[in-house]
Residue, then its C-alpha position, 0 to 999 in steps of 0.5 A: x614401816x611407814x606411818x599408819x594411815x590405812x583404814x582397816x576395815x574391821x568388820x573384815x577382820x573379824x570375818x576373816x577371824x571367824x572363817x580361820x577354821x581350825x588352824x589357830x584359835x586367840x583367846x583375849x583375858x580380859x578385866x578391868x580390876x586388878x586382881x581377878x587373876x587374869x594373867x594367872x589364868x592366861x599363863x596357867x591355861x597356855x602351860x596345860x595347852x602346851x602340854x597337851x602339844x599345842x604350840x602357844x603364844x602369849x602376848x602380853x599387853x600389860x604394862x606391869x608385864x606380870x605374865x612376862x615375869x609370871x614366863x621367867x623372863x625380867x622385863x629389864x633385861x629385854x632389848x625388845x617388847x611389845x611397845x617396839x612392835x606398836x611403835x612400829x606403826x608409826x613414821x620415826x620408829x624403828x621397824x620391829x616386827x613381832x617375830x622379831x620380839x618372841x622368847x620362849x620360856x622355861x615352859x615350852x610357851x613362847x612369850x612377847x613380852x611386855x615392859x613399863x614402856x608400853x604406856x607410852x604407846x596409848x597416847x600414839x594409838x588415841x592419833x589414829x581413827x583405826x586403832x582398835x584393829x592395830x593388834x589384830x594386824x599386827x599378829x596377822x604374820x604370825x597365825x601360821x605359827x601357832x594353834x593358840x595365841x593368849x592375850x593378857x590385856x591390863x586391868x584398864x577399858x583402855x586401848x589394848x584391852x579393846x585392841x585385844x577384844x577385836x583380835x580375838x576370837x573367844x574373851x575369857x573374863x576372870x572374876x574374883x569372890x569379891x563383893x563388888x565382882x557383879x558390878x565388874x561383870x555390868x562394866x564388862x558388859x557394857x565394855x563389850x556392847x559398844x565394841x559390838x556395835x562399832x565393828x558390828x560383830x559380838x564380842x564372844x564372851x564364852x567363858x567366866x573364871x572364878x578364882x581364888x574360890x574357896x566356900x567357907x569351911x571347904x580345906x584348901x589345896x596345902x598338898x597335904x597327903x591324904x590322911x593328913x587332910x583326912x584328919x584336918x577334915x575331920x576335926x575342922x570346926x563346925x561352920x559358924x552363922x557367919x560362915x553359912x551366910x558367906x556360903x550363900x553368897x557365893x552361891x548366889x554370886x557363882x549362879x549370877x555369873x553363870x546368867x552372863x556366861x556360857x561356862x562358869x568355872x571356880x578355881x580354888x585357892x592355892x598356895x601352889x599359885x604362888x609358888x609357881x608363880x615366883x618360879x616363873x613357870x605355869x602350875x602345869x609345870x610346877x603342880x599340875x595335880x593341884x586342886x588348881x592345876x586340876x581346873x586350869x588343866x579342865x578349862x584348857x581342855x574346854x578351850x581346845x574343843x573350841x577347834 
């Protein structure tokens, strides 16, 4: 592949994205803490669109590759990744297309894997004035192919995450119960207003994922039978000051988001999480009728009413 030179015109780009119809829909994870549960949610919500048929394909743009692992693929393992395909756009590389990198997993969903190498990239991409689009051209050949693309972007406001903004169609951001996740929500914003006016078009933020979301006092998901969480439910203390006052925040954290968001949706805490997780397969594949699988399995549907 020769040296990118070319400028892409990403106005277009994002026209022609919207005018795709229904044939395929990219859906970028986006956040620039770690720990929101981003890669969590991306994997979780492919699995449960893999289920429901839809051939998906998650692209992970993460240098600390946590959804490749999260797939069951080993990063060390791998002869070629994302940073192949990025590097192929420069003169010297050798040419690798994405097709060429795609696995598929355990699970059904194909994965293009991340390793650590990918950081190397950044410092290319800073060289070229049209860099923001290099993602959505790259994954040009391969929308025939799919009826879902997710992108797994990393905790950063760096290169892939606004490469991965401009190639998508729909943002889902992913929030943690944390005190300081408003602040995140005004970055964010301000994140996606500049890319906004530099191609002209809006970043489509449909949807705000709350994770680890458990009000105090509220069982957790322990796969217990059900007199068994009966009895736990009934004997639980009663709520102390301190635990009202956190309910409240929640509260009010939970309806602050929802002013940003066209969808707010909480995913509980669940041990499940990490056990499927260390499985290397999504909780559509491992405990879907976890009260956490149960939500992934509701914001999958929501995102396929998006076609």
């Amino acid at each position: 592949m020769s040296a990118h030179t070319g400028k892409i015109d990403l106005s277009s780009h994002i026209a022609n994205t919207r005018n795709r119809g229904a044939s395929i829909t990219i859906v970028a994870f986006a956040h620039h803490k770690g720990g929101t549960g981003k890669t969590t949610s991306c994997i979780n919500i492919a699995g449960f669109l893999q289920k429901a048929g839809k051939k998906v394909l998650v692209v992970d743009c993460d240098p600390q590759a946590n959804a490749t692992t999260g797939l069951g693929v080993e990063p060390d393992s791998l002869e070629h990744s994302m940073y192949d395909v990025f590097m192929s756009v420069f003169e010297g590389f050798p040419d690798v297309p994405l097709a060429e990198i795609i696995i598929p997993t355990a699970s059904g969903v194909d994965l293009a894997p991340a390793t650590l190498d990918l950081v190397g990239v950044e410092p290319y991409l800073y060289n070229i004035g049209d860099r923001a689009g290099i993602l959505r051209e790259l994954l040009t050949p391969m929308v025939a192919q799919y009826d879902y693309i997710l992108i797994d972007t990393p905790p950063s406001m760096g290169q892939f995450v606004i490469n991965g903004l401009v190639a998508a169609d729909h943002t889902i951001v992913t929030l943690d119960p944390g005190t300081f996740a408003l602040k995140g929500i005004g970055a964010l914003s301000t994140i996606f207003d500049d890319i906004g006016e530099i191609l002209g078009a809006r970043v489509e933020t449909d949807v705000a994922i709350l994770t680890r979301w458990n009000r105090p006092g509220e069982a957790k998901d322990e796969s217990t039978g059900g007199l068994a969480l009966f009895i736990k439910r009934l004997f639980a203390p009663r709520a102390s000051p301190d635990d009202e006052k956190e309910r409240q925040r929640l509260t009010d954290l939970e309806d602050e988001v929802k002013k940003h968001f066209k969808q707010v949706f909480t995913v509980p805490y669940s041990p499940k999480i990490y056990e499927t997780q260390q499985k290397g397969l999504p909780i559509s594949h491992y405990a879907p009728e976890s009260d956490a699988g149960e939500m992934y399995r509701t914001i999958a549907s929501t995102i396929q009413n998006w076609n």
